[in-house]
C-alpha positions as CSV (number, residue, x, y, z in Angstrom):
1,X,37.1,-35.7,-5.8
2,X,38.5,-33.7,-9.0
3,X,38.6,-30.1,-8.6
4,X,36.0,-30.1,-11.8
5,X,34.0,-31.7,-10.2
6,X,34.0,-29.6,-6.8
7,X,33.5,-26.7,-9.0
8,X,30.7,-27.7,-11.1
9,X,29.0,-29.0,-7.5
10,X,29.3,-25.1,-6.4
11,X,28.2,-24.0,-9.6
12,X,24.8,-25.8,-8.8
13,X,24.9,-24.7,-5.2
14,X,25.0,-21.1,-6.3
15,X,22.3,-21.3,-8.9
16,X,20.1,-22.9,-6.5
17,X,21.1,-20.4,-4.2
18,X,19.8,-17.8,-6.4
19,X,16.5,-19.4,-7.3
20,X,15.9,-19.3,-3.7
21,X,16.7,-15.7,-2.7
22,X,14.3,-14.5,-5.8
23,X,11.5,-16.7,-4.6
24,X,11.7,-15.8,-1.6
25,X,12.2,-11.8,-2.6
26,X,8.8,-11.3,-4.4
27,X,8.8,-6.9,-4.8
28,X,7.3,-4.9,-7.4
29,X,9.3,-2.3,-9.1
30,X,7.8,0.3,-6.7
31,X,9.6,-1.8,-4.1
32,X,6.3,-3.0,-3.2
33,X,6.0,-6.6,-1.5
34,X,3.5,-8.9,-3.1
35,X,4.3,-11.6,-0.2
36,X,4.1,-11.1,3.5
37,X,7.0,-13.3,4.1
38,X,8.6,-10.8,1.4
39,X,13.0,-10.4,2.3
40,X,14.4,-7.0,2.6
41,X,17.7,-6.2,2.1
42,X,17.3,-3.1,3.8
43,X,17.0,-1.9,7.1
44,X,13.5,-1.3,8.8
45,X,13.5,1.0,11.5
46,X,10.5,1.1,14.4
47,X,10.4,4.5,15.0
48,X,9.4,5.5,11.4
49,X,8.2,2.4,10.1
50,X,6.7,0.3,12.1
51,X,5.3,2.7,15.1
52,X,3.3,4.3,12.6
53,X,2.2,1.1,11.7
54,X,0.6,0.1,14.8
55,X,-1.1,3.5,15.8
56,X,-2.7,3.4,12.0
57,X,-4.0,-0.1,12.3
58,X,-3.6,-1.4,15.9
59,X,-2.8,1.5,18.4
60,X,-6.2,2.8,18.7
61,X,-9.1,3.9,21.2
62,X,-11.2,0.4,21.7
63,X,-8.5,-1.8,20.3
64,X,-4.7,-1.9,21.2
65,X,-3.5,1.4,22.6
66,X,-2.6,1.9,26.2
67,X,-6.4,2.8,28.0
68,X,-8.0,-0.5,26.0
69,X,-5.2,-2.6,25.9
70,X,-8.3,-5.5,24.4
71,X,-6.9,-8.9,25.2
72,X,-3.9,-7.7,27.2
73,X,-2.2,-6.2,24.0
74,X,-1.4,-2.9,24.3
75,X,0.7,-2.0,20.9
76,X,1.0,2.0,21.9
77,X,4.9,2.0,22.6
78,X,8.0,-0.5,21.8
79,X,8.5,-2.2,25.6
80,X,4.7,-3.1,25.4
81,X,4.4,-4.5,22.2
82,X,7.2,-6.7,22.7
83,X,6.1,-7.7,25.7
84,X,2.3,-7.9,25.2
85,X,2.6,-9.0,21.9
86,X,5.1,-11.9,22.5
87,X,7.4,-10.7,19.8
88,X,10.6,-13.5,19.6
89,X,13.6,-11.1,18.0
90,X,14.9,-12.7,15.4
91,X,11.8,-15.2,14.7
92,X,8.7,-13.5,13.4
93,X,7.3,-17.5,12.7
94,X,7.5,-17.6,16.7
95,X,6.0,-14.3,17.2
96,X,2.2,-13.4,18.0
97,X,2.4,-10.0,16.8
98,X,3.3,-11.2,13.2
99,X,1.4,-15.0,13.5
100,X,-2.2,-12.4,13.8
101,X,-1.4,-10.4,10.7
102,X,-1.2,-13.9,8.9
103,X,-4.0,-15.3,10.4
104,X,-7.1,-16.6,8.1
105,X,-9.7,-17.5,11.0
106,X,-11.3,-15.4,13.7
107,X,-7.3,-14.3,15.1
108,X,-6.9,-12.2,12.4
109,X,-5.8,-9.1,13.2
110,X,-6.8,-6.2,12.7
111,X,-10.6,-8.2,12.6
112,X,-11.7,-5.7,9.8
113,X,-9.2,-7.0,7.3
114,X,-5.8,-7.9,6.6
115,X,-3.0,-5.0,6.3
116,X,-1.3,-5.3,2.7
117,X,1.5,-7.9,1.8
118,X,3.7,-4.7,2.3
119,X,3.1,-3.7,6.1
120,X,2.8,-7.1,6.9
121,X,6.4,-7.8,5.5
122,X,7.8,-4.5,7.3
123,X,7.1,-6.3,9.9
124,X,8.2,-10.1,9.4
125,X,11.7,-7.6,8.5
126,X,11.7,-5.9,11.3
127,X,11.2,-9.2,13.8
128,X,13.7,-11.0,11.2
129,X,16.3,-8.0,11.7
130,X,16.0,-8.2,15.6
131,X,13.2,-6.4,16.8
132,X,15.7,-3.0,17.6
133,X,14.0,0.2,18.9
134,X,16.0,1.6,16.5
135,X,15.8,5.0,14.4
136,X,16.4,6.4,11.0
137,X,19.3,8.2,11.1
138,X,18.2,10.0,7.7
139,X,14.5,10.5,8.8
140,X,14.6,14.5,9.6
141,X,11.0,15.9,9.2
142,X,11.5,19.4,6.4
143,X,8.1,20.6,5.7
144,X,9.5,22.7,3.0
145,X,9.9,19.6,1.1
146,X,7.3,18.3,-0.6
147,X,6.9,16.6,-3.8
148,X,4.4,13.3,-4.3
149,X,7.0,10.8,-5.1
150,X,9.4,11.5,-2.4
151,X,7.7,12.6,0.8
152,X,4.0,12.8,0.5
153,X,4.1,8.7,-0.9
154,X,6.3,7.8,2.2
155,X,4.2,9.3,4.6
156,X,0.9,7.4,3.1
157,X,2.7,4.3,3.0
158,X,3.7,4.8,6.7
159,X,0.2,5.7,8.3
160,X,-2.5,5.1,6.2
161,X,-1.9,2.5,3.0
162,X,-2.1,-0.5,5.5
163,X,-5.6,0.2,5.4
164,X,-6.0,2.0,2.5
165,X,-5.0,-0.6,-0.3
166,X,-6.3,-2.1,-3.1
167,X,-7.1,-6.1,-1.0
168,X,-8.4,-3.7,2.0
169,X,-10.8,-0.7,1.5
170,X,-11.5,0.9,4.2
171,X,-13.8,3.2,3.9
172,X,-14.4,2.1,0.3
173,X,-11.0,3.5,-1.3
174,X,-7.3,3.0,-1.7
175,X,-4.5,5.5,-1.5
176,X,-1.9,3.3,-2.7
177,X,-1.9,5.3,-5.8
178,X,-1.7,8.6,-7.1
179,X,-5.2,9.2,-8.8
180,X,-7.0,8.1,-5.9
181,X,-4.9,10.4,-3.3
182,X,-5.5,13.3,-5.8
183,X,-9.0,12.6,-5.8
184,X,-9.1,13.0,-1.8
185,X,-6.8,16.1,-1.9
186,X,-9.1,17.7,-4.3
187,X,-12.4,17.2,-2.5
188,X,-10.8,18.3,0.9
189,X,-11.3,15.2,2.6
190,X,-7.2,13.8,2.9
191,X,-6.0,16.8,4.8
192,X,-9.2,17.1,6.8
193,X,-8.6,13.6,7.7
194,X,-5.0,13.7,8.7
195,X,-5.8,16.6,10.8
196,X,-9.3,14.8,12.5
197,X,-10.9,17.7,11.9
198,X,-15.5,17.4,11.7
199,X,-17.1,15.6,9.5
200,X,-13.8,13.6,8.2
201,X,-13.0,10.2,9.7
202,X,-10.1,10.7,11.6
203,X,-6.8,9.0,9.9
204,X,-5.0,7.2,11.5
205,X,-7.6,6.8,13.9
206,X,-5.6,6.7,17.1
207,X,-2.9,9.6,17.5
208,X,-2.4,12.2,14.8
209,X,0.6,12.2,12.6
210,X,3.3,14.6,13.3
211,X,2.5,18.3,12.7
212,X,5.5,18.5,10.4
213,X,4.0,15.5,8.5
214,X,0.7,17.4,8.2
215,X,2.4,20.7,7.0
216,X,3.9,18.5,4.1
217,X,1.1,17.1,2.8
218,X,-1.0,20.5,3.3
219,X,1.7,22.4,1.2
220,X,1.5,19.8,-1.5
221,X,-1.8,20.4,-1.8
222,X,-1.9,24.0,-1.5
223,X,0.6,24.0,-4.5
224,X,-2.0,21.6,-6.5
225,X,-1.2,18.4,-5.6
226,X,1.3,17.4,-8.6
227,X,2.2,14.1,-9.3
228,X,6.1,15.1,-9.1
């Protein structure tokens, strides 16, 4: 074969290489996924991504945490939800934990709606990338910082948005943006929330999020909640 002719063939290959990585890369410029089977080139880590994940949506009194365990799946620490949730490292298509959050009939999980394209793909990453009970070497908890963009946004994304979100209200509203977080920081009931305090509906519902976490998010507010 002529060498023209080899390269033009691996000129093709590469085009066709790139069409498929975009397709298959779907994110918005907030690095938001608009597809649960959504590629990332970066890391995912359990311990500040997807934990949080599961006690928010799964890890819960009645549902999936350790005392309840409904249907043998208890999702309340890493051993148990690889076990109980038959997660296949390296195969999320082969995995139960991920094959539920897909699900369009009566296995849906959770039951009361799906979690956003985004947490869904954390996870189909995090199954993809080998399942690790691995940590962030760069997530250290500074209460001192606090601005919207770079810490309080994170820590909404992490324990609450999966619910929150614009294709699942619970609770009738979305946090996915800033308006409607200011809204709840204004009227008292975000912080109130994130602390379970009476009459707030507890968020997440299972285990409280880190007190540092909570300091964070109650100095933001305390310095009026700028969109910064």
């Amino acid at each position: 074969m002529k060498v023209s002719h080899i390269l033009l063939l691996a000129v093709i290959a590469a085009i066709l290489g790139l069409q498929s990585c975009n397709h298959n890369s779907p994110i918005t410029s907030d690095g938001i996924a608009t597809d649960p089977n959504t590629v990332f080139s970066d890391t995912i880590y359990f311990d500040s991504q997807i934990m949080p994940l599961m006690v928010s949506s799964c890890a819960y009194s009645g549902c999936h945490d350790a005392a309840t365990h409904r249907d043998g799946v208890d999702l309340s620490t890493y051993s148990k939800i690889i076990s109980t949730a038959e997660v296949v490292a390296g195969k999320p298509e082969k995995s139960e934990l991920y094959e539920v959050m897909i699900a369009s009939d009566e296995d849906q999980m959770p039951p009361s709606g799906k979690l956003s394209n985004n947490a869904i793909s954390l996870v189909y990453n995090w199954i993809l990338q080998g399942a690790l009970n691995n940590t962030d070497p760069n997530q250290a908890c500074d209460s001192t910082q606090f601005a919207y963009a770079a810490n309080i946004k994170p820590i909404l994304n992490s324990y609450c948005t999966s619910c929150h979100n614009s294709s699942s209200l619970s609770g009738g509203f979305s946090l996915e943006n800033y308006i409607d977080v200011k809204s709840k920081a204004d009227n008292g009931s975000l912080l109130g929330s994130i602390k379970h305090q009476s009459p707030y509906s507890a968020m997440p519902p299972g285990n409280m999020i880190s007190d540092c976490n909570i300091a964070i998010v109650s100095n933001w507010i305390e310095a009026g909640a700028q969109n910064n």
